[in-house]
N, C-alpha and C positions, 0 to 999 in steps of 0.2 A: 504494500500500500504506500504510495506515497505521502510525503509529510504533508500538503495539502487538505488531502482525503483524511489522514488523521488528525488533521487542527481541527477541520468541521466536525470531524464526530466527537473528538473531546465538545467540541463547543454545544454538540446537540445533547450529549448526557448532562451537560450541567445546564442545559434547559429543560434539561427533562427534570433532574432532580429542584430545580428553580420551582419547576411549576407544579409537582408535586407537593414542596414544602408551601409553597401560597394556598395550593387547594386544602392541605389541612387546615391552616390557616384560618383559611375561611371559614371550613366549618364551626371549627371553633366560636367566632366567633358568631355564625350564624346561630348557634345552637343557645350562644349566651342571649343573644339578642331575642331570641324568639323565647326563652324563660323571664327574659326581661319583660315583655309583653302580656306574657302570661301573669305575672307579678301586678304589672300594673292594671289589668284590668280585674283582677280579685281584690285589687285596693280599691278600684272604682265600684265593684259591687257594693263589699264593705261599706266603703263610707256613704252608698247610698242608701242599704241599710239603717246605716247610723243614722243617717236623716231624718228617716222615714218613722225610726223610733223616738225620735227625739220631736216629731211631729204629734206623733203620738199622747208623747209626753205634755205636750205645750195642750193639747187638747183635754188630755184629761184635768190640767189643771187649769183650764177655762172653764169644766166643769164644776170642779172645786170653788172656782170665785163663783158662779152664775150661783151653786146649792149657799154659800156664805152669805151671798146678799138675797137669798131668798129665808135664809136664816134669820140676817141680820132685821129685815123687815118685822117678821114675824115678831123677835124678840121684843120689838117695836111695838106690838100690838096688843103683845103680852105682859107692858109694863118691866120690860126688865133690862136695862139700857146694859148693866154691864154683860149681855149676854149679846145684844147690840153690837160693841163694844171687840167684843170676840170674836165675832161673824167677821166683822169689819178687818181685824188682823188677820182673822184667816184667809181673808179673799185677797189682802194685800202678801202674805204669802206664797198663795199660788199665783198671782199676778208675775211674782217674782219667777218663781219654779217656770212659768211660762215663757218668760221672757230668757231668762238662761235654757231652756229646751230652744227655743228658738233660735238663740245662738250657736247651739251646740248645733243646730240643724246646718245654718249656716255655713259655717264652719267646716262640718262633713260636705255639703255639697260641693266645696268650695277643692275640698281634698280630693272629691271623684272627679272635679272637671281636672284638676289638674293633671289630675293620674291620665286620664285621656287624651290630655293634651300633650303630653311625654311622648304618647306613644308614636305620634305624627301619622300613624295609623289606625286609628279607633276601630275595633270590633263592634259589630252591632249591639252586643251584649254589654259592651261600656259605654256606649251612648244611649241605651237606653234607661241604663242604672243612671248614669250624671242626669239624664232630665230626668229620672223618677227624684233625685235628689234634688233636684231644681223645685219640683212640684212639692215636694217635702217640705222644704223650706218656706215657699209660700202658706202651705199651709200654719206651719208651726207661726208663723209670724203673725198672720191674721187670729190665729187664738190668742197669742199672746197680747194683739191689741184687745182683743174681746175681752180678755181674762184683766186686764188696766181698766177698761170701763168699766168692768162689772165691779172690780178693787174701791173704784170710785164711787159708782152707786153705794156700796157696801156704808162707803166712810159716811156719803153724804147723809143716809140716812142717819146712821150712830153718831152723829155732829148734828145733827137737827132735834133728835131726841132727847142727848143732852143738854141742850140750850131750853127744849120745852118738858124739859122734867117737871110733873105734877110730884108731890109729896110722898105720896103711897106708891112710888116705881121703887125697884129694886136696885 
């Protein structure tokens, strides 16, 4: 063979091994990339989850203020202001619990869009979680303003009672 003929084929195995080592290369990497993706969109579930509970949350304790100032009324009619008085902190409580649920919704949503947003390819499956978490959060929010008015109602009432305390209230 001449030394020509042997330069090219040295030159063609160490393209061969050249492009062997890239191909594992790759994989490698393709392999991390696509557990990356996998990663991010089980975070985008999650946190739509966590939304969705945290909606939840904000709901039931709009519940919690609506029963307080249905309380706080009552206790109002029943002559017993410090009972009033109690309705009224309790609804300003879950006012609270509501408005932190609401955040915490926030916050997760805020966590799945981003997981999605990583991925510069979103699966169906994580765009659908980020607007369920979207949706979550709206919802949690509009309780939590529900569950502030109702906090308010609560007071207003227990602040109007005490001002017209007859003699014989408790």
């Amino acid at each position: 063979m001449d030394k020509a003929s042997k330069n090219a084929q040295e030159k063609l195995l160490s393209l061969e091994r050249d492009f062997g080592t890239l191909r594992d290369g790759y994989l490698i990497v393709n392999k991390r990339y696509v557990e990356a993706l996998q990663l991010f969109t089980s975070l985008t579930v999650n946190a739509s989850e966590s939304a969705q509970r945290a909606a939840n949350a904000a709901q039931l304790a709009y519940n919690a203020a609506k029963m307080a100032a249905v309380a706080s009324r009552q206790a109002v009619s029943d002559f017993s202001v410090a009972a009033a008085d109690a309705a009224a902190s309790a609804a300003e409580f879950s006012a609270a619990s509501a408005l932190a649920a609401s955040e915490s919704a926030a916050c997760a949503a805020a966590a799945a869009a981003a997981a999605q947003a990583v991925t510069h390819q979103p699966s169906e499956l994580a765009v659908k979680a980020s607007a369920q978490a979207a949706i979550a959060t709206k919802i949690a929010a509009q309780a939590a303003l529900d569950a502030v008015k109702m906090s308010g109602d609560a007071a207003n009432v227990a602040n109007a009672a005490k001002a017209e305390k007859p003699q014989d209230w408790h």
